[in-house]
C-alpha positions, -999 to +999 in steps of 0.1 A: -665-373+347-693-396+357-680-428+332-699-462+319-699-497+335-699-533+322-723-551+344-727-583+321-705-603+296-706-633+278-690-654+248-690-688+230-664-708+225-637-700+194-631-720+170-647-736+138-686-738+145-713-750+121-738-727+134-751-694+118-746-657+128-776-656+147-772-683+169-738-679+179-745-642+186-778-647+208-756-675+227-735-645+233-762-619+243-779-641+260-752-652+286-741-615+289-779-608+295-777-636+327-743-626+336-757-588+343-789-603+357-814-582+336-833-590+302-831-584+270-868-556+274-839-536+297-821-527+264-823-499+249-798-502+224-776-526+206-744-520+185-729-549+169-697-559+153-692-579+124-669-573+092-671-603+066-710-616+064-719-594+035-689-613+018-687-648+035-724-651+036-741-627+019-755-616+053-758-579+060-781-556+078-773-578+103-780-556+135-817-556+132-818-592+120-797-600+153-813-578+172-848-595+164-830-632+169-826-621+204-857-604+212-845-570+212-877-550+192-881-512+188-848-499+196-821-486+176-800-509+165-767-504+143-737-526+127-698-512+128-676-522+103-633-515+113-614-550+105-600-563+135-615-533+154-646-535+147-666-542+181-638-522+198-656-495+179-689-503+185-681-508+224-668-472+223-700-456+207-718-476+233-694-465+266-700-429+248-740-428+243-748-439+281-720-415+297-739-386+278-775-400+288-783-411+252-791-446+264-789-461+295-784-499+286-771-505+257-762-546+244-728-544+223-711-572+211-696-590+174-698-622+160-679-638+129-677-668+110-646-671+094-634-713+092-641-736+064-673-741+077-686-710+061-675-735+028-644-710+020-610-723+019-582-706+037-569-688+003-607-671-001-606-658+032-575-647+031-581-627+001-614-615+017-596-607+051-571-588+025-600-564+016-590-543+052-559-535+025-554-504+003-574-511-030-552-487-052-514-497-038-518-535-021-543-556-030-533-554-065-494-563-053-506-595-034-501-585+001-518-594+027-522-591+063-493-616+075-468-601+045-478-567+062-470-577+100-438-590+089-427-561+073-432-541+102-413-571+124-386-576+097-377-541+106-387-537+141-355-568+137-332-547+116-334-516+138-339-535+176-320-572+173-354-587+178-350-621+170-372-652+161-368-670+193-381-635+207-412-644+188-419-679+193-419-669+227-446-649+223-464-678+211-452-703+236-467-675+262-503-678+247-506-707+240-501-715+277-526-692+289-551-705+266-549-737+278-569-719+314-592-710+284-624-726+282-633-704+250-599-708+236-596-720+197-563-734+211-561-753+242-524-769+243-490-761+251-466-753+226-424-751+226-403-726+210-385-755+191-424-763+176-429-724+164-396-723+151-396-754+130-437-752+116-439-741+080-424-706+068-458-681+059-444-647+055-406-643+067-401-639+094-435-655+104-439-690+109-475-710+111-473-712+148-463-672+147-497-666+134-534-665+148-563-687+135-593-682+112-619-688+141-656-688+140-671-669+174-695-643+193-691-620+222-712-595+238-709-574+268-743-554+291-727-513+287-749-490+316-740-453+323-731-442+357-763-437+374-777-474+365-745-490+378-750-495+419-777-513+408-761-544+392-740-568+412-705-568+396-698-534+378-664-533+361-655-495+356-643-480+322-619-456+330-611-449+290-614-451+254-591-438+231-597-442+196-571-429+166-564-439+133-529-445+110-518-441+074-532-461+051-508-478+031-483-493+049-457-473+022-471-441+033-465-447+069-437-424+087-421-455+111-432-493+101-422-499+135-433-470+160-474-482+156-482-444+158-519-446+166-515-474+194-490-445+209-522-422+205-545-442+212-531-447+246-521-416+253-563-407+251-572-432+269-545-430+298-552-391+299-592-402+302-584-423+330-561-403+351-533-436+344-500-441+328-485-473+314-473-480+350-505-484+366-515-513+343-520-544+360-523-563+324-534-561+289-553-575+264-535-568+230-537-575+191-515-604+185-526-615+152-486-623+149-461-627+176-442-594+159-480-575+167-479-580+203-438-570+206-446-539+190-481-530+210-462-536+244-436-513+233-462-485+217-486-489+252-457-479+269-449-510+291-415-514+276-389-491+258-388-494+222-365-524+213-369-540+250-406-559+236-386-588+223-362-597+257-390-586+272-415-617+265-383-642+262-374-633+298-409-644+312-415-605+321-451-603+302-458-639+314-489-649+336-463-641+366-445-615+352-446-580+361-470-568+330-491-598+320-502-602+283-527-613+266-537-640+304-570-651+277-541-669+252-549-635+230-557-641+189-529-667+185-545-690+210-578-683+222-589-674+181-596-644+161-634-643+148-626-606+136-658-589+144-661-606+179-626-602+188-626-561+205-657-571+225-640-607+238-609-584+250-636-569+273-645-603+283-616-609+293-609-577+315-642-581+331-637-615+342-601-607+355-612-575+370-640-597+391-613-621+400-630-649+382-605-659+358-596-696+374-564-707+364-551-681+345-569-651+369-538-624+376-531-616+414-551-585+427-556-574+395-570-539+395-564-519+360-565-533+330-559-523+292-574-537+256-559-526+227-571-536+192-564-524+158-581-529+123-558-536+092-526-526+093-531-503+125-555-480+104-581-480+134-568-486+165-583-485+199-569-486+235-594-493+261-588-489+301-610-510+328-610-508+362-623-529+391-647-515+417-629-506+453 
């Protein structure tokens, strides 16, 4: 099958921002816009990301007000709403509506505000971010998302030896590769001795084991097969899988076996013709250290129990045999959460075009996104290819 083609992409900086929605999103479009060489009359559609404005800001209907912002008029325009996954979502519908001829250029991107400058302190937006929770079984208990991620590490520990130095080098990892980051929310080294010793959040979680509140846009050009050839630098997509988990976390089967990033993946890989093997790196969900041990392991890179000695030998490092997360992922380069699926795809374009800088990966051919909403209720797995 005949499949769709990012031929433009484009993102802010992440990070606390004192602008609105609209502006940080039409810096977004507009660079993807220039990126793919075209302008915005070429679009035909636009699907946009974005999860808290109806509750930070009291902004929704957002995709026609975006789409105006940027000069998009008359075309159909919708918002997607999935947590974390949100413009992972949307990106999908869009790689879906151009490979069936539906539209043929289609603007898909997701922007968030989500720092103090939105004038909410970090307990409000946790408790806001804590709305991707069951209603009926966890919110009323007091969980939220970094008391769910460790449960599933605490016993991804108990069943695997996974230890806490086997997460703060996780950390140490990204923070690294976000300092080759221009966009990164985080742009400096850190030690394992500085994860292991910053304040206790949810055992076994430190600070520095946890991503950042970040403010940010994104946006990506998505053509179907037959507009492709002519755009300079098409990046191929090869597969989207798409599958969702049990909701609560007390009603899952395995808190550590992530069963819809296994499915996910399996969809996608079977899409593209791949396995796990032919990955050349990945882009994961590492809104803990504990998230990105147990993704590595569930997209089939390592064995289940190896994630942890895995990332403390170096083997998922910028030079390792499976590189993770080469942007600095959520923990470093920032987690705006309806922006975040679409800068994963950011990312693999600009490795896949070899125009990464500092922290590009050698002959980098394949690469994988992987994203999930909540706690791994939607979760999508998302393969890229370069052009021969």
């Amino acid at each position: 099958m005949a499949r769709a083609s990012v031929v433009g992409a484009g993102m802010t900086t992440f990070g606390p921002h004192e602008r609105t929605l609209a502006e940080l999103f039409a810096d977004a479009a507009l660079e993807a816009l220039d990126d793919a060489g075209t302008t915005n009359d070429s679009i035909d559609a636009f699907y946009l990301g974005n999860t808290l404005g109806g509750m930070t800001e009291n902004e929704t209907h957002l995709a026609p007000k975006l789409a105006t912002h940027v000069g998009i008029n008359g075309v159909p325009a919708q918002r997607f709403e999935d947590a974390c996954a949100t413009s992972s979502n949307a990106f999908k519908h869009a790689v879906q509506a151009v490979e069936n001829g539906v539209h043929d250029v289609v603007l898909v991107g997701g922007v968030e505000r989500c720092t103090p400058e939105t004038g909410l302190d970090t307990p409000r937006m946790t408790e806001i971010f804590a709305s991707a929770s069951d209603r009926q079984y966890e919110q009323p208990a007091g969980i939220t998302f970094p008391g769910v991620f460790a449960l599933l590490t605490k016993r991804h520990m108990h069943e695997y030896g996974t230890t806490e130095e086997q997460l703060a080098s996780v950390a140490v990892k990204n923070h690294a590769n976000g300092q080759h980051n221009p966009h990164a929310h985080f742009g400096k080294e850190a030690t394992v001795e500085e994860v292991l010793e910053s304040p206790l959040i949810a055992d076994p979680f430190r600070l520095m084991d946890c991503c950042p509140f970040s403010d940010g846009a994104s946006a990506v050009v998505v053509v179907g097969p037959d507009a492709a050839d002519s755009f300079d630098s098409p990046v191929d997509v090869n597969g989207v899988g798409h599958a969702t988990g049990t909701v609560p976390a007390a009603d899952k089967e395995s808190l550590t076996a992530t069963q819809p990033a296994r499915d996910a993946a399996a969809s996608a890989y079977e899409q593209a013709g791949r396995s796990a093997a032919d990955v050349d790196f990945a882009e994961v969900h590492d809104c803990f250290t504990g998230a990105e041990i147990l993704a590595t392991e569930a997209l089939g890179f390592f064995d289940d129990g190896e994630g942890g000695p895995a990332a403390e030998a170096g083997r998922t490092a910028l030079d390792g045999e499976i590189p993770i997360n080469p942007s600095g992922g959520l923990k470093a380069k920032g987690h705006p959460i309806g922006a975040t699926g679409t800068a994963q795809i950011v990312e693999l374009t600009t490795q896949l075009r070899g125009e990464a800088g500092d922290r590009q990966i050698a002959d980098a051919e394949t690469g994988l996104a992987h994203n999930l909403g909540g706690d791994a209720g939607t979760t999508l797995v998302t393969l890229m290819e370069a052009r021969a």
